[in-house]
C-alpha positions in Angstrom: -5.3 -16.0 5.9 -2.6 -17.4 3.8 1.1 -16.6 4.3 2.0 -13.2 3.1 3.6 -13.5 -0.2 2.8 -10.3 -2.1 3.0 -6.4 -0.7 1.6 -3.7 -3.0 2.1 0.0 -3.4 -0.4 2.0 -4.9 0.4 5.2 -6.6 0.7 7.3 -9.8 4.1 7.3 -11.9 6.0 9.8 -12.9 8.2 12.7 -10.7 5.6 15.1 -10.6 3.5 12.7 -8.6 6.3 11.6 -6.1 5.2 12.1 -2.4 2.4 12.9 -3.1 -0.3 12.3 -0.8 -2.1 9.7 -3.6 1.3 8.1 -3.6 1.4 7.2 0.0 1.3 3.2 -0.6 4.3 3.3 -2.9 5.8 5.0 -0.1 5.5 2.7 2.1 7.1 -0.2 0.0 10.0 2.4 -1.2 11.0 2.4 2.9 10.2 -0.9 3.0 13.2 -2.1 0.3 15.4 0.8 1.8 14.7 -1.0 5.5 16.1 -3.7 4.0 18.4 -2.6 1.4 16.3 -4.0 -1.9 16.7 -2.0 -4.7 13.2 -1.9 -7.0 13.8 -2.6 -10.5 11.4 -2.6 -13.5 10.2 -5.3 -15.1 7.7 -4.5 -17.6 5.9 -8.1 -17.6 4.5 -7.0 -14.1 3.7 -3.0 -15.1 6.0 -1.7 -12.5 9.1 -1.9 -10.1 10.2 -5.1 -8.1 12.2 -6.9 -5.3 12.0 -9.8 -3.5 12.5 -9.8 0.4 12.7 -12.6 2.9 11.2 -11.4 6.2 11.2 -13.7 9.3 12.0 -16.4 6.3 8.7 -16.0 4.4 9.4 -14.9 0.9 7.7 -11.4 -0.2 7.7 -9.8 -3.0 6.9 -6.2 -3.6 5.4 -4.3 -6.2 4.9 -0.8 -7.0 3.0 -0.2 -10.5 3.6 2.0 -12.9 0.3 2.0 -14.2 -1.6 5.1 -13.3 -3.6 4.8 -10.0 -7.2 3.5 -12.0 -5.0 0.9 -13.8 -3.1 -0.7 -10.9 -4.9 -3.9 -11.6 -2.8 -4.6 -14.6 0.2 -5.2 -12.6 -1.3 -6.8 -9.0 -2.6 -9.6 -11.6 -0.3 -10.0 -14.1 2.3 -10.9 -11.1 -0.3 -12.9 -8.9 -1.1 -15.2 -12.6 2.6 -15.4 -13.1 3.4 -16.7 -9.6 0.5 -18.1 -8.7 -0.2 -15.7 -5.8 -3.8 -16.1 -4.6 -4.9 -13.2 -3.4 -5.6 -13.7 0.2 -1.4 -13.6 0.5 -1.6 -10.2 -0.6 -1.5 -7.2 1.0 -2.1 -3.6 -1.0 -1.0 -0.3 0.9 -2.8 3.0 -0.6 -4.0 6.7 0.7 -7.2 6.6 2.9 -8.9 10.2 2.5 -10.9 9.2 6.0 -7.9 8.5 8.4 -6.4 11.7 9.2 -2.7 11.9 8.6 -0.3 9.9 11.2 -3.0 7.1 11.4 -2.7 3.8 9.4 -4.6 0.4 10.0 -5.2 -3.0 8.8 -8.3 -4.3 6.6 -9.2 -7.7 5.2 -11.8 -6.9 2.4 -14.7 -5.0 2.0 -15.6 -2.2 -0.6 -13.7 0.9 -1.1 -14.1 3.6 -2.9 -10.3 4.5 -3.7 -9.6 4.1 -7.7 -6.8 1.4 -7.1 -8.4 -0.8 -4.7 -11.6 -1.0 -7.2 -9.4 -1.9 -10.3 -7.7 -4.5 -8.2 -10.9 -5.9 -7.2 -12.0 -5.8 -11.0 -8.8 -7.7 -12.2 -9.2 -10.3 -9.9 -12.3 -11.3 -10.6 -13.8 -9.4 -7.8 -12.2 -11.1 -5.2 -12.3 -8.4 -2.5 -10.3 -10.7 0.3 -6.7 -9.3 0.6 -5.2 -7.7 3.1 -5.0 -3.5 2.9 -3.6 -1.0 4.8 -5.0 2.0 4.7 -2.8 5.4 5.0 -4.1 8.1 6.6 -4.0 11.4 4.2 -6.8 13.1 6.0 -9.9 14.8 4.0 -10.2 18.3 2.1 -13.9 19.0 3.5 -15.6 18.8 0.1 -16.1 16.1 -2.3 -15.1 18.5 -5.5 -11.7 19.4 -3.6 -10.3 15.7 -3.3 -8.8 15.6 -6.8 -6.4 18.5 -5.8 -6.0 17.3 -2.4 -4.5 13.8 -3.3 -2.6 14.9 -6.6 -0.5 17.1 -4.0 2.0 17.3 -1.5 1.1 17.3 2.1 2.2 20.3 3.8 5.9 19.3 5.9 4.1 18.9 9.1 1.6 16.6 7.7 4.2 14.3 5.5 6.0 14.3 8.9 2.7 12.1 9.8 2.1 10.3 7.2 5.7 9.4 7.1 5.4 8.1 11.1 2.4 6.7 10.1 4.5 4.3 7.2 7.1 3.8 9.9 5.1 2.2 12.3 3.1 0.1 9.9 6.6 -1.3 8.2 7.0 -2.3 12.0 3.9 -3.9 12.1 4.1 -6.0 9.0 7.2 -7.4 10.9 4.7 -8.3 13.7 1.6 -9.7 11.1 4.7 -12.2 9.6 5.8 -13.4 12.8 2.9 -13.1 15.2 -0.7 -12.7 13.5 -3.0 -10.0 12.1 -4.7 -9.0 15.5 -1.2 -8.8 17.1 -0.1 -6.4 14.1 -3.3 -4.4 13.9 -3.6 -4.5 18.1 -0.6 -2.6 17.8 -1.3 0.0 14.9 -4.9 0.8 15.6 -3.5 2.5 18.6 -0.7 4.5 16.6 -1.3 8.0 16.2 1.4 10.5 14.9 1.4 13.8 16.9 
């Protein structure tokens, strides 16, 4: 795996979808810049809000697109053309409707079935190797419920979760930069919010 360079938030724009539980990866790198005091500003050449970290003296930057969820491929490839970012140095954080809230973990590749992942995939040229992490949201019980379910907020005790959930997994990114991905996912595949 090539040295992290890129860390992706999925989500939808707009204040009506804030904390929501579709919005969970742009959660995660909103705490991330306020762990480190990065303000996210907008450029529009990238579709979305930006900031550059140095972590453990790699240089990241993160991105949160303001492209609707479907359409998040616009901005994770404009930014990987313009700096050249291949996409195994990237890691995209979204909602996972099969981990139950409180529980987050590490995956290099494979399908998915989340609307983010698949246009990312599609822009870039259907490589499927990056790095995800996968938030748990939990699942309504029925396929025809999941529009509603994601599009809303998590009750408090559940975005309590979710929230610990983003917590530990900042904490393991730390460990992915300066140890490895085992070491990192060792540590949050055995995290589970009470």
């Amino acid at each position: 795996m090539s040295t992290l360079q890129l860390i992706v938030g999925l989500g939808n724009p707009g204040p009506e979808y804030k904390d929501t539980r579709h919005n969970a990866g742009a959660m995660f790198v909103e705490n991330l810049a306020s762990r480190f005091n990065l303000s996210l500003k907008y450029e529009a050449k990238f579709f979305g809000f930006t900031g550059r970290l140095t972590l453990h003296g790699e240089d990241i930057r993160l991105l949160i697109p303001t492209t609707y969820m479907n359409k998040s491929g616009q901005a994770v490839s404009a930014m990987c053309r313009f700096y050249k970012i291949p996409t195994s140095a990237m890691l995209v954080a979204f909602d996972e409707l099969d981990f139950d809230p409180g529980i987050a973990k590490f995956k290099v590749g494979g399908s998915s079935s989340q609307n983010g992942i698949r246009d990312i995939v599609r822009s870039m040229a259907n490589e499927k190797d990056f790095l995800r992490l996968r938030i748990g949201i939990g699942h309504p019980g029925h396929k025809s419920k999941v529009t509603g379910h994601v599009l809303s907020k998590a009750p408090a005790k559940e975005h309590e979760k979710i929230l610990a959930a983003i917590d530990e997994a900042m904490r393991c990114v730390e460990i992915l930069i300066k140890q490895d991905l085992l070491s990192a996912q060792q540590r949050l595949h055995s995290f589970k919010a009470e």
